[in-house]
C-alpha positions in Angstrom: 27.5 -46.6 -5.2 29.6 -48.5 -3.1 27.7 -51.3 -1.3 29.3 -49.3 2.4 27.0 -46.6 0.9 24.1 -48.6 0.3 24.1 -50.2 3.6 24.1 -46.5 5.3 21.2 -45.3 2.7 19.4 -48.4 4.1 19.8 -47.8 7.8 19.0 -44.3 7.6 15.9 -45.3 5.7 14.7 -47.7 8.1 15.3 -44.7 10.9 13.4 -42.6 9.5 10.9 -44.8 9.1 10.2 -45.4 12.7 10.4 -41.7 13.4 7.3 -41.2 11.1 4.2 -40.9 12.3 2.2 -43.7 11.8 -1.2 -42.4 9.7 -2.2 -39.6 8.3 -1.1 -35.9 10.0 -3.8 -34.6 12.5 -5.0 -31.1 10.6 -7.4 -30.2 13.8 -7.6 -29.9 17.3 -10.1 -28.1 20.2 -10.1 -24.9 21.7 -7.9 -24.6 24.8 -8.6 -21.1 25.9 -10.4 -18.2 24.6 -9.3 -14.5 25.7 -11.0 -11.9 23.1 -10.0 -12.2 19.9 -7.1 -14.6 20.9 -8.0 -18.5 21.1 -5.1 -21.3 21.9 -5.9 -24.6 20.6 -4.5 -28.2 20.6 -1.1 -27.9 18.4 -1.7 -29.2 15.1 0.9 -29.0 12.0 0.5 -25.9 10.7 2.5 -22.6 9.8 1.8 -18.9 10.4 -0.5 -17.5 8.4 -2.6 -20.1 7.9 -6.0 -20.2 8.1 -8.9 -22.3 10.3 -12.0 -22.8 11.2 -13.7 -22.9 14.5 -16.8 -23.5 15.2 -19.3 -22.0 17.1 -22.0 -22.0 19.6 -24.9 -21.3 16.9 -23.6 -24.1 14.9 -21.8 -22.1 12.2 -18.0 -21.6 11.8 -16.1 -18.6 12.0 -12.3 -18.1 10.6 -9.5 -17.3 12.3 -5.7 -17.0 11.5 -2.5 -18.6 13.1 -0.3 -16.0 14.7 2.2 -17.5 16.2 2.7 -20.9 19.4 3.0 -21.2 22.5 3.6 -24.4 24.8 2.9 -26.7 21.9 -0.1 -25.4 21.4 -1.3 -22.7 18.0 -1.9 -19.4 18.9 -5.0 -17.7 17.0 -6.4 -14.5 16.2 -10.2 -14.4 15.0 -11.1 -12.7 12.2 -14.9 -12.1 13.8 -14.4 -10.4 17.3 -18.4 -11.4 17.6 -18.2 -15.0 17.8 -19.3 -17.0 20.4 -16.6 -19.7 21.0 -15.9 -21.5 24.4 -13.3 -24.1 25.3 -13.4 -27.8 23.9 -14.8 -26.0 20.2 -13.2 -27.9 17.0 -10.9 -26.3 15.4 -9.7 -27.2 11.4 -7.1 -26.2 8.9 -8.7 -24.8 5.8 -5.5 -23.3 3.9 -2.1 -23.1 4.9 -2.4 -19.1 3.8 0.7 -19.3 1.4 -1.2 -18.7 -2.0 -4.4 -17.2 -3.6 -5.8 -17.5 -6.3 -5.4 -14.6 -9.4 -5.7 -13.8 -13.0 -7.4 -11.9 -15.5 -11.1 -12.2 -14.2 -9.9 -9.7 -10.9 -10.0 -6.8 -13.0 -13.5 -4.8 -12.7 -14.2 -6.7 -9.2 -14.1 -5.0 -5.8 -12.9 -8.0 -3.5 -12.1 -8.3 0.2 -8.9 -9.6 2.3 -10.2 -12.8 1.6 -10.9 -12.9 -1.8 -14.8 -12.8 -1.3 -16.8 -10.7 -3.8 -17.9 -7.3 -2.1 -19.8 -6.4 -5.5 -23.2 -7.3 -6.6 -21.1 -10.5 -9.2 -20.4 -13.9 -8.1 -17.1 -15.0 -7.1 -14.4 -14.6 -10.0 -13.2 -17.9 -11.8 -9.3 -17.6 -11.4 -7.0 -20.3 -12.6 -3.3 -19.0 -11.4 -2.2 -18.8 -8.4 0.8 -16.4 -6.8 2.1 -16.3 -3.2 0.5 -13.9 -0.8 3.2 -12.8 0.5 5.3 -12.1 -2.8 8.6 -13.7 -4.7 11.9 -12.4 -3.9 14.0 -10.6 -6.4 17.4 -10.0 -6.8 17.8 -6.3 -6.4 20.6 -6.5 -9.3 18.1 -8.1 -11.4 15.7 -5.4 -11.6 15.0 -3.4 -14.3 16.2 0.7 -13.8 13.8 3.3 -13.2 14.1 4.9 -16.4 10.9 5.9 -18.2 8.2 8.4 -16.5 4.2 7.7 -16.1 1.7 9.4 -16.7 -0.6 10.0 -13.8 -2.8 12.5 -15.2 -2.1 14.9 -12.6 -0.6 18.8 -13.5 1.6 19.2 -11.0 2.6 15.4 -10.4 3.6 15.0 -13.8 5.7 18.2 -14.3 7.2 19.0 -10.6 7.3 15.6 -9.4 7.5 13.6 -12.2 7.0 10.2 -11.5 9.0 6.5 -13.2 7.5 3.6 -14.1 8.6 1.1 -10.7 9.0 4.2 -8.6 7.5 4.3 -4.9 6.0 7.3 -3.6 4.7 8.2 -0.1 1.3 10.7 0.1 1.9 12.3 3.6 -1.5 14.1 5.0 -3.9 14.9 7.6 -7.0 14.4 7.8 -9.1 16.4 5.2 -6.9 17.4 3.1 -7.9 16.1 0.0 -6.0 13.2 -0.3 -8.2 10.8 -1.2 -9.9 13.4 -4.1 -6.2 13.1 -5.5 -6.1 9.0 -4.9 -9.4 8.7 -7.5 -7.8 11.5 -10.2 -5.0 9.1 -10.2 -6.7 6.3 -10.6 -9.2 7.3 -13.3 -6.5 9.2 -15.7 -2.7 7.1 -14.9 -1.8 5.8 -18.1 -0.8 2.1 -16.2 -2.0 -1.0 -17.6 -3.3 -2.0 -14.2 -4.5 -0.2 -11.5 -4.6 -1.9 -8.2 -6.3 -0.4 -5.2 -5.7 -1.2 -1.7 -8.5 0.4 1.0 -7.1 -0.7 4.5 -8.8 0.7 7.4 -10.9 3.6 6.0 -14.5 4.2 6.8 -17.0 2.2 5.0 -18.4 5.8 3.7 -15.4 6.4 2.1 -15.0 3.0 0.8 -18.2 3.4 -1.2 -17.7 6.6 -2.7 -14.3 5.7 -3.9 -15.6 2.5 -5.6 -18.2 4.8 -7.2 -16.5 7.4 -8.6 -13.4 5.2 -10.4 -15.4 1.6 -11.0 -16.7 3.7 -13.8 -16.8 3.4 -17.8 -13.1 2.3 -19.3 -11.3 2.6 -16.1 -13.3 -0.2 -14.0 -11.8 -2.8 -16.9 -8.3 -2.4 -15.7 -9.2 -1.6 -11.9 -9.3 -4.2 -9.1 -10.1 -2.5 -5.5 -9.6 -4.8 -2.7 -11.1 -3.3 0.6 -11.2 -3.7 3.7 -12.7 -1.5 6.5 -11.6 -0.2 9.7 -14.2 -2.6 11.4 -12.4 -5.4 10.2 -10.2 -7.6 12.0 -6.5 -6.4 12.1 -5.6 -9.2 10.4 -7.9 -9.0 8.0 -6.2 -5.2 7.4 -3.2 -6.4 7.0 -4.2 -9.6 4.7 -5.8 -7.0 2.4 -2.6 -5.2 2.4 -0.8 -8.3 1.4 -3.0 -9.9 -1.3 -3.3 -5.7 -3.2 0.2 -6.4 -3.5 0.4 -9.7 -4.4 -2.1 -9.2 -7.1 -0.1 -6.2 -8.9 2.8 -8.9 -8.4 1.3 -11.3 -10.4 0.0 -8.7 -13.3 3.6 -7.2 -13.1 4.8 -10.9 -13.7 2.7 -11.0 -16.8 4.5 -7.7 -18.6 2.2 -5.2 -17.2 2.8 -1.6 -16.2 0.9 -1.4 -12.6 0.3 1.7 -10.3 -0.7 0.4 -7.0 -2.3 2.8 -4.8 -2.2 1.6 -0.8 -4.9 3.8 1.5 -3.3 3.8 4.3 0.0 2.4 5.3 -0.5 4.0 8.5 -3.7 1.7 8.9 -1.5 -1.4 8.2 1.0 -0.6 10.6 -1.6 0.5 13.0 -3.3 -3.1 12.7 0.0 -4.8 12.9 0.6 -2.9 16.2 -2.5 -4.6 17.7 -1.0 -7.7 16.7 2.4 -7.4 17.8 1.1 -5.8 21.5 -1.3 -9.2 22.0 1.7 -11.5 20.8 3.5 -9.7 24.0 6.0 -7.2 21.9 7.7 -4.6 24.0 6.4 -1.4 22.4 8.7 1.3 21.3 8.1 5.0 19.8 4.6 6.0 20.3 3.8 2.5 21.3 5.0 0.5 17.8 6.5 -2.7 18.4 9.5 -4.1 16.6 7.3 -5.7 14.1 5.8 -2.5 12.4 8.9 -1.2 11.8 10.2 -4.6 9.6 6.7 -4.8 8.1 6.5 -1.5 6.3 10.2 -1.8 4.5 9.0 -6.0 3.6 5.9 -4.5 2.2 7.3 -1.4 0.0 10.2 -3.7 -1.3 7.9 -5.8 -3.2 6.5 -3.1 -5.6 9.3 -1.2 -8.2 10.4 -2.6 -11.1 10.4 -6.5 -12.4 13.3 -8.4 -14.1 13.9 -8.2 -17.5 10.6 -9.1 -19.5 8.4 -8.0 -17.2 6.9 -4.9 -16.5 6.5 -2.4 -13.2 4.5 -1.3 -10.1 4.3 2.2 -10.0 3.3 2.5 -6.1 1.6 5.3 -3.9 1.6 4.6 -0.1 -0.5 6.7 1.9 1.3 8.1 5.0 -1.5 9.6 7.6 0.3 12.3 9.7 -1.5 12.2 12.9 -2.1 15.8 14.3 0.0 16.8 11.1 3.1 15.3 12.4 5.6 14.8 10.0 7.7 13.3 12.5 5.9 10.0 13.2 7.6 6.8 13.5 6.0 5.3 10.3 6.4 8.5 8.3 9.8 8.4 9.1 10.1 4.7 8.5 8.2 4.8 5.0 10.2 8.5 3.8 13.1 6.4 4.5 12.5 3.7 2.0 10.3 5.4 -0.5 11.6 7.0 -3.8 10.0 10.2 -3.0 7.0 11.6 -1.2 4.3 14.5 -1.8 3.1 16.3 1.2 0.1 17.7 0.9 -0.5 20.9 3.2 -3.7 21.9 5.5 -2.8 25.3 5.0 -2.9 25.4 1.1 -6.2 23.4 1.2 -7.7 26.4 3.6 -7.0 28.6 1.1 -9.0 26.4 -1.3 -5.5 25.0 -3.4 -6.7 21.3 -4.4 -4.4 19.4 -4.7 -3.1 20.4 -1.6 0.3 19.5 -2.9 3.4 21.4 -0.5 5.6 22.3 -3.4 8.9 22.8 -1.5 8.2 19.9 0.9 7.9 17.5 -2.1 10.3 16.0 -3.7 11.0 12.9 -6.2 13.8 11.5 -6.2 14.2 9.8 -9.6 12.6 12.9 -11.5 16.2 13.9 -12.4 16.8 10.4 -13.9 13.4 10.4 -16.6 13.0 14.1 -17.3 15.5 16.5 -19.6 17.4 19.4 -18.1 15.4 21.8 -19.4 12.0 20.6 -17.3 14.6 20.0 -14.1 15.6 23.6 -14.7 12.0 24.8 -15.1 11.1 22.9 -11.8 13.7 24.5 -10.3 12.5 28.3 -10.8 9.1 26.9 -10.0 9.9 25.6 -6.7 12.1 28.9 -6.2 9.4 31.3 -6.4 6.5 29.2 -4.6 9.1 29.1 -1.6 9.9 32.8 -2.1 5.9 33.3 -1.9 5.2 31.1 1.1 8.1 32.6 3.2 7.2 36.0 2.3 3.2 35.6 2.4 2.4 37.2 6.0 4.8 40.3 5.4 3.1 41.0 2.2 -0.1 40.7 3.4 0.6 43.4 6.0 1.7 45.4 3.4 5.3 45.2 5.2 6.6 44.4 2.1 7.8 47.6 -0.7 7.9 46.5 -3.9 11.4 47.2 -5.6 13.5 45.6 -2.5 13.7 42.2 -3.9 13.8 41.7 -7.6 13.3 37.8 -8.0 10.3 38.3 -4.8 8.8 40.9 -7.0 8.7 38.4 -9.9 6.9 35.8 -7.4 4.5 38.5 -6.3 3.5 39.0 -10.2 3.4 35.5 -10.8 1.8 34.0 -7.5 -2.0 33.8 -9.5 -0.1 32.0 -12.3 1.7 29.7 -10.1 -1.6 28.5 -7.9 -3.1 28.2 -11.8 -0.5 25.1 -12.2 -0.8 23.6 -8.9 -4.7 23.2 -9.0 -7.1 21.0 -10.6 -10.3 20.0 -10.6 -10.9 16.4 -10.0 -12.7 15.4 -13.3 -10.3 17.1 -15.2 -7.3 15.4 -16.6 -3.8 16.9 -17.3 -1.2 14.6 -19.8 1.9 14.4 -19.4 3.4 16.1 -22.6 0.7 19.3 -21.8 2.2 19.3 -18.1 5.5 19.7 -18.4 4.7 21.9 -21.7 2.7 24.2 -19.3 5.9 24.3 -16.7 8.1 25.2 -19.3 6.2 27.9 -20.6 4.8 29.3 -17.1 8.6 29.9 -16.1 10.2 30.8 -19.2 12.3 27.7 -19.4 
């Protein structure tokens, strides 16, 4: 280097110098204002997402998680509605929120947004870490969608055959059965890992899924991170982030994954509350901008890894409010999902379980992992359930003279057959060879 060179590396040097802050960085501050679940305090460095502590009036400390600023000053939102805080309260920085900790010891454990133990073991000793928010990767990099998985589910596996890295949305109801078909997936998937995401359901519900698939050979390769709908949304949408991050990290290590998210309606619900405090202008049916960039961020990460690695199989669950197929997030998540199963109200009255809407289902890389002869068989399937369904009041007024309509007749006969395939009983499990074996004989294909 020329010794002009050196003199300008020296005097910018000795600038910054003087611009540095003399001492170590100030990580805390005091409470400034307190409005609900929102709390401003002194501006400290720190960057969204981390997370603090503040303490309050009892002596104890209650978290709470940067959301955003405003004049100079860190914007909070509690993860304890409860807590009694009141202005001039210390606040500290406890993690900047970027990583958490993973690894081998998650699987069997039922954890919370937080990483805290909600099982009856202590907390698990885990040496890597991965960021909670995810790694980018190129979308050129990834590996194709090219091999199907078995999910032990009939008419999953032979109408709506599902590849390794592919993401499916569950649309529903309420009552419908969709969690029934969540655990049967869970139990018999043929995945290396199965990662479970509970965000926002009812602790009830919580309990009884935990039960019935933390059982036998299933719990070793199961992690369930939950968190209820009394739970700060934060918290819901933390829990969101790490279920992914932690099939991340197992995909990173040449895993096959399915990750099951209940509900990404919950999520987006949660991030509404946060984006309405934060002052967004709400849009359809009151969603902010925000929900609508969270849901494509947060289906991206799952799919297939780069070369060497393996897959994450995903199944969001889409809550149709009033059965409303129309919804902003439905819309939003059908959009960007490689496929979705709609499960009907009206086929789970007639006691059809899985509820599974044949015609209104679709997957959209089954073509890609399945031979012409199952696509042909799905086909006829799909033909004559339709056929069925459209006909199904005239029929059952006897409006309907058999002899008009050669290919309805041939529904007609087959109906009892066809509602045969579709249903299953939730301890029993269907491969994926016997499946589409099943289709191909049912229709003749």
């Amino acid at each position: 280097m020329s010794q002009a060179g050196h003199d300008v590396t020296a005097a910018l040097t000795q600038r910054l110098s003087r611009l540095a802050p003399v001492g170590p960085v100030r990580m805390s501050g005091r409470v400034t204002k307190s409005d609900g679940h929102l709390v401003q305090c002194h501006g400290f460095p720190a960057n969204i997402g981390a997370v603090c502590t503040i303490e309050t009036d009892d002596g104890e400390e209650t978290l709470a998680e940067i959301i955003g600023f405003e004049n100079s000053q860190n914007l909070l939102s509690l993860y304890e509605t409860n807590a009694r805080i009141r202005v001039g309260a210390s606040v500290r920085l406890l993690d900047d929120g970027h990583d958490i900790r993973v690894g081998d010891a998650l699987l069997g454990r039922v954890i919370d947004a937080l990483g805290k133990p909600l099982d009856d073991f202590s907390q698990p000793l885990l040496d890597d870490r991965w960021p909670l928010k995810g790694r980018e990767i190129n979308p050129l990099a990834r590996q194709p969608v090219d091999k199907p998985l078995d999910v032990g589910v009939r008419i999953i596996n032979s109408l709506l055959s599902v590849g390794q890295g592919q993401r499916l949305g569950i649309i529903a109801g309420s009552g419908v059965g969709k969690s029934v078909l969540l655990g049967m997936m869970s139990r018999f998937t043929e995945a290396d890992v199965v990662v479970v995401g509970l965000i926002g359901e009812r602790g009830r519900e919580v309990g009884h899924f935990v039960q019935s698939v933390m059982t036998g050979e299933t719990r070793k390769k199961t992690v369930i991170v939950a968190v209820p709908a009394d739970r700060s949304p934060l918290l819901r949408i933390r829990g969101a982030e790490r279920a992914t991050a932690i099939a991340e990290y197992f995909r990173a290590q040449g895993k096959n994954v399915l990750l099951i998210m209940d509900s990404l309606t919950r999520v987006a619900h949660a991030r509404r509350e946060i984006g309405l405090a934060l002052g967004e202008q709400p849009t359809s049916k009151g969603y902010p901008p925000s929900v609508i960039s969270l849901i494509p961020r947060l289906i991206e990460r799952s799919g297939t890894g780069l070369p060497g690695q393996g897959s994450i199989t995903s199944f969001y669950t889409v809550l149709a409010d009033g059965d409303d197929a129309n919804d902003p997030v439905v819309d939003s998540a059908r959009a960007i999902l490689d496929g979705h199963i709609l499960l009907s109200r009206e086929q789970a009255q007639l006691g059809i379980y899985p509820a599974v809407d044949v015609p209104a289902s679709i997957s959209r890389v089954a073509t890609d992992i399945t031979s012409d002869e199952l696509q042909l068989a799905a086909r006829r399937f799909r033909r004559l359930v339709t056929l069925y369904q459209e006909n199904r009041d005239l029929i059952m007024m006897g409006g309907y003279v058999a002899g008009q309509d050669q290919e309805l007749d041939v529904a007609i006969q087959m109906w009892p057959q066809l509602v045969e395939h579709i249903s299953q009983m939730a301890d029993e499990k269907a491969d994926y060879e016997t499946s589409c074996a099943a289709l191909a004989a049912l229709t003749g294909s």
